[in-house]
Backbone as a ProteinNet text record, in pm:
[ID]
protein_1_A
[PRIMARY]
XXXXXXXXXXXXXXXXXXXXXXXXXXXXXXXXXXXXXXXXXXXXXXXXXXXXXXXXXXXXXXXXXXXXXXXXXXXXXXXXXXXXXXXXXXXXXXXXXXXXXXXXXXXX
[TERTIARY]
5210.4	5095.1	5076	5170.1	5208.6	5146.2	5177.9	5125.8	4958.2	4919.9	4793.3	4706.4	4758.8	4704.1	4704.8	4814.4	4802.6	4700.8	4706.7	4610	4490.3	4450.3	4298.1	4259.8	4321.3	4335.4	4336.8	4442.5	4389.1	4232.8	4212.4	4079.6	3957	3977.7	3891.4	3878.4	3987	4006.9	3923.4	3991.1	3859.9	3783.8	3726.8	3528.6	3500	3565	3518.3	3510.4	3586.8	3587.2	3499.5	3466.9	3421.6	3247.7	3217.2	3084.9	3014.9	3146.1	3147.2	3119	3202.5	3188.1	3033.7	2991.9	2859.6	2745.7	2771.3	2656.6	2620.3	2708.9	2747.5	2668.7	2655	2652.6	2498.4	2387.5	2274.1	2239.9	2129.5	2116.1	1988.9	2029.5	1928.6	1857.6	1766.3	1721	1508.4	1443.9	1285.4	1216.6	1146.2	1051.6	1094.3	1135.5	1174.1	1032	1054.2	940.8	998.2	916.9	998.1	862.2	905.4	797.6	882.4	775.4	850.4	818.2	931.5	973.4	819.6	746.2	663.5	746.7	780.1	822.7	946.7	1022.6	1110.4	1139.2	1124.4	1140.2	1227.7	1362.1	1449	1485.1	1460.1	1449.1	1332.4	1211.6	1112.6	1076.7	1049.2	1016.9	861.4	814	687.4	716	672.3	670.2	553	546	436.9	447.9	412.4	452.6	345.3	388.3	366.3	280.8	324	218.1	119.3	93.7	-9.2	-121.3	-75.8	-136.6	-176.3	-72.2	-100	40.3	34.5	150	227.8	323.1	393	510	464.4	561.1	670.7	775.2	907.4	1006.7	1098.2	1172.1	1271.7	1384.2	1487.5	1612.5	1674.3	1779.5	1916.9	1955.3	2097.8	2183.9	2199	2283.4	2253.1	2134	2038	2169.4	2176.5	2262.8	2118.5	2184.5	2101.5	2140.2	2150.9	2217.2	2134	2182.1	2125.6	2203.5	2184.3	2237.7	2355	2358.6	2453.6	2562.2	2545.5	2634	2611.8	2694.8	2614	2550	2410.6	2392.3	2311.7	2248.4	2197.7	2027.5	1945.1	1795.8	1750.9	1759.2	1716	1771.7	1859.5	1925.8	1804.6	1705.6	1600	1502.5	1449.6	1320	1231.7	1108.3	1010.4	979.7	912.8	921.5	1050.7	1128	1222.9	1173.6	1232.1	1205.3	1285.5	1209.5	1339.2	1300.9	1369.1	1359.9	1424.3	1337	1316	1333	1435.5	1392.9	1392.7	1348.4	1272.7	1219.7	1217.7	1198.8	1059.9	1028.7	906.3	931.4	960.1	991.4	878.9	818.8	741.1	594.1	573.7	448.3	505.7	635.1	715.5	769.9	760.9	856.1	1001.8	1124.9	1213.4	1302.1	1389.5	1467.4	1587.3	1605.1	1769.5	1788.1	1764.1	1866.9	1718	1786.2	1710.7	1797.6	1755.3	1829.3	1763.2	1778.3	1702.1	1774.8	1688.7	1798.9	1685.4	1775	1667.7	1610	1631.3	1596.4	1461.7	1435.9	1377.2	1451.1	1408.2	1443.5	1396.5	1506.6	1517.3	1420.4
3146	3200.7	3132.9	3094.2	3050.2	2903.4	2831.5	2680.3	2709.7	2812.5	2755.5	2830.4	2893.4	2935.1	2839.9	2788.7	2637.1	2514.2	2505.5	2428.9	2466.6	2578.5	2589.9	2592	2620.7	2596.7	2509.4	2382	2200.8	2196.8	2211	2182.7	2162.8	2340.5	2370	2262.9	2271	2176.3	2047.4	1992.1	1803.9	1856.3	1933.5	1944.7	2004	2099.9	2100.9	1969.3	1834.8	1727.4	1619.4	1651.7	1581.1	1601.1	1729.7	1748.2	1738.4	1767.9	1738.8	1599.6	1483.9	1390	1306.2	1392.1	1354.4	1389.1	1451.5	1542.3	1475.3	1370.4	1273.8	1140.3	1071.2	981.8	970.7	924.9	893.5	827.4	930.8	877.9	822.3	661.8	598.9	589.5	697.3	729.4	772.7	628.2	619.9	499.8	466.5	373.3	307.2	136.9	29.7	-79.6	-114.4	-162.3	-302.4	-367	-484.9	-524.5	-509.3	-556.8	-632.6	-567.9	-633.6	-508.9	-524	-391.6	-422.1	-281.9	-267.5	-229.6	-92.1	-12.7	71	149.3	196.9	306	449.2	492.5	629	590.9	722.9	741.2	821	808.1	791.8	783.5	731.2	591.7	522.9	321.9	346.8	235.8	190.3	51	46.4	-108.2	-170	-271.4	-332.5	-350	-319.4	-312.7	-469.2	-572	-698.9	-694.1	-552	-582.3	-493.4	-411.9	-361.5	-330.2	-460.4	-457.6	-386.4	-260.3	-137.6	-88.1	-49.3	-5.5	140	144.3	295.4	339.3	459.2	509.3	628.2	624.8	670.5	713.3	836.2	845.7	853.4	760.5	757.9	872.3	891	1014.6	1017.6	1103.6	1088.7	1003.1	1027.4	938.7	805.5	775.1	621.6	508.9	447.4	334.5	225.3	186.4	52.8	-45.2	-181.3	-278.9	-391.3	-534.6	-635.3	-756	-826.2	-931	-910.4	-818.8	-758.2	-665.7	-666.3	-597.6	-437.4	-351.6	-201	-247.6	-153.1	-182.1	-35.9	-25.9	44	70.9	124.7	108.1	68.3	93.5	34.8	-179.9	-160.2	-327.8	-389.6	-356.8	-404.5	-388.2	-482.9	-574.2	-575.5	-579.3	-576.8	-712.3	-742.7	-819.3	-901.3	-799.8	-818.4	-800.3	-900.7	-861.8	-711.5	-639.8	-532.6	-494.6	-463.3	-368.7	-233.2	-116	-3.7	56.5	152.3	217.2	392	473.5	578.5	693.7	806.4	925.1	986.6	1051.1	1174.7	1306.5	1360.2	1496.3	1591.1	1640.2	1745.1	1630.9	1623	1547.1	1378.8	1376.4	1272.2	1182	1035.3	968.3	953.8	957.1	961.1	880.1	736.5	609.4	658.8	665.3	663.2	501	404.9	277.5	148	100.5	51.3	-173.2	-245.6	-309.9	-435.8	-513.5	-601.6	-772.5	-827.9	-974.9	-1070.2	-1108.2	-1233.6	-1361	-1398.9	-1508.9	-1430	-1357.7	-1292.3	-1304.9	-1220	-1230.4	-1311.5	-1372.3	-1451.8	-1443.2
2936.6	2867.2	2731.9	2615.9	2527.5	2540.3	2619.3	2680.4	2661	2796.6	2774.1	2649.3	2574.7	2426.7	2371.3	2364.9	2268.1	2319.3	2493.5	2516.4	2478.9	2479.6	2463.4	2278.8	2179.6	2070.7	2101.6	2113.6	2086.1	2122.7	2293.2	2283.6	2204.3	2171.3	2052.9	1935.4	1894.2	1792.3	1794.7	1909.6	1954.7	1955.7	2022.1	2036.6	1889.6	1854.1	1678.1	1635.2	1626.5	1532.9	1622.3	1728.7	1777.6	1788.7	1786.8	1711.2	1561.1	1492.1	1387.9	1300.7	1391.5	1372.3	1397.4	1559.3	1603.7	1524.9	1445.4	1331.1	1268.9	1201.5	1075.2	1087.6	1240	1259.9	1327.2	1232.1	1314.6	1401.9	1480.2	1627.7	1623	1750.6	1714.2	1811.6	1805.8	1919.2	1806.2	1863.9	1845.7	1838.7	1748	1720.1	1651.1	1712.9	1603.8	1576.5	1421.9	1399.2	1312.8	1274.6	1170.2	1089.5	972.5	859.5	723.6	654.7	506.4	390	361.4	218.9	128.7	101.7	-33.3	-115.5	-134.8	-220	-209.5	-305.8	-246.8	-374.5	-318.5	-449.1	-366.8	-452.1	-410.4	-276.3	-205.2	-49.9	82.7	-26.3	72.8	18.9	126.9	80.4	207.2	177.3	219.7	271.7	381	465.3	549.4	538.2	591	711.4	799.1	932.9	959.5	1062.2	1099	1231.1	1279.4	1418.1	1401.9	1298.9	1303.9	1182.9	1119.6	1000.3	923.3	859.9	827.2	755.2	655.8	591	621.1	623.4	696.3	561.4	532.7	495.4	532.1	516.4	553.4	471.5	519.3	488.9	481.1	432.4	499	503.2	591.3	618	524.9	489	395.1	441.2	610.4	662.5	758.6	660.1	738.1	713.6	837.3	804.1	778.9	638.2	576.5	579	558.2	572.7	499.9	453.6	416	457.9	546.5	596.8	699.4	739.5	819.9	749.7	624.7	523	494.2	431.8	428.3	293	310.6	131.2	131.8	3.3	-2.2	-28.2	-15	35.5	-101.9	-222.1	-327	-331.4	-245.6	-244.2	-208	-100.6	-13.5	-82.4	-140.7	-317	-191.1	-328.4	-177.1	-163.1	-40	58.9	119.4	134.3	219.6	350.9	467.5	614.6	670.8	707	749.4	885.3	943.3	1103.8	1082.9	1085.5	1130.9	1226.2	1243.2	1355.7	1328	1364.6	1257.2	1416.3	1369.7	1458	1394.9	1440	1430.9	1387	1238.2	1262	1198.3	1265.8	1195.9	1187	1015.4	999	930.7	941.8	920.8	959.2	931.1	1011	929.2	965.7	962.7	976.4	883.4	913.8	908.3	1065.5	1090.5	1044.4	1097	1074	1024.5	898.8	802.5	804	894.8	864.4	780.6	672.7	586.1	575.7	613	604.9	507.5	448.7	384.6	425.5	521.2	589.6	731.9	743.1	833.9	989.5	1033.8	1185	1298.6	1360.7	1443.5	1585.1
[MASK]
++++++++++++++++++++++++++++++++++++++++++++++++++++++++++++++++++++++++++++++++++++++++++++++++++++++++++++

């Protein structure tokens, strides 16, 4: 009886850290786009989107992974007209940047 008390406590335990962990980690799950950085103020930036000749603004998530050259950086690192690729969700009346990536040479 002792055994499987303890087994089911461990269990518990992984799926606690293991949701926990999943909470943390944005999902990249929507609309990728690639433009070039306007603006960037605090946690919403403005981008020029390339295929649709029309500027989009966004906001990015606490836990947006950002990047600049393959490096982590942070969303103020990305000056405007930087090339960046977007990829960004729908919430409410918002779009939303889970993953923000910026290279200086533009994309390949």
């Amino acid at each position: 009886m002792r055994r499987i008390l303890l087994s089911a406590i461990a269990l518990a335990a992984l799926l606690s850290l293991a949701a926990a962990a999943q909470a943390q980690e944005p999902r990249a799950v929507g609309y990728t786009f690639e433009g070039k950085m306007v603006s960037v103020n605090g946690f919403q930036f403005v981008v020029a989107d390339l295929d649709k000749d029309s500027e989009r603004t966004l906001t990015a998530m606490p836990n947006a992974k950002v990047s600049l050259d393959g490096k982590e950086a942070k969303l103020a690192d990305l000056k405007k007209g930087t090339p960046v690729r977007v990829t960004a969700r729908k919430e409410a009346d918002q779009m939303l940047a889970i993953i923000i990536e910026g290279v200086s040479k533009g994309f390949k």
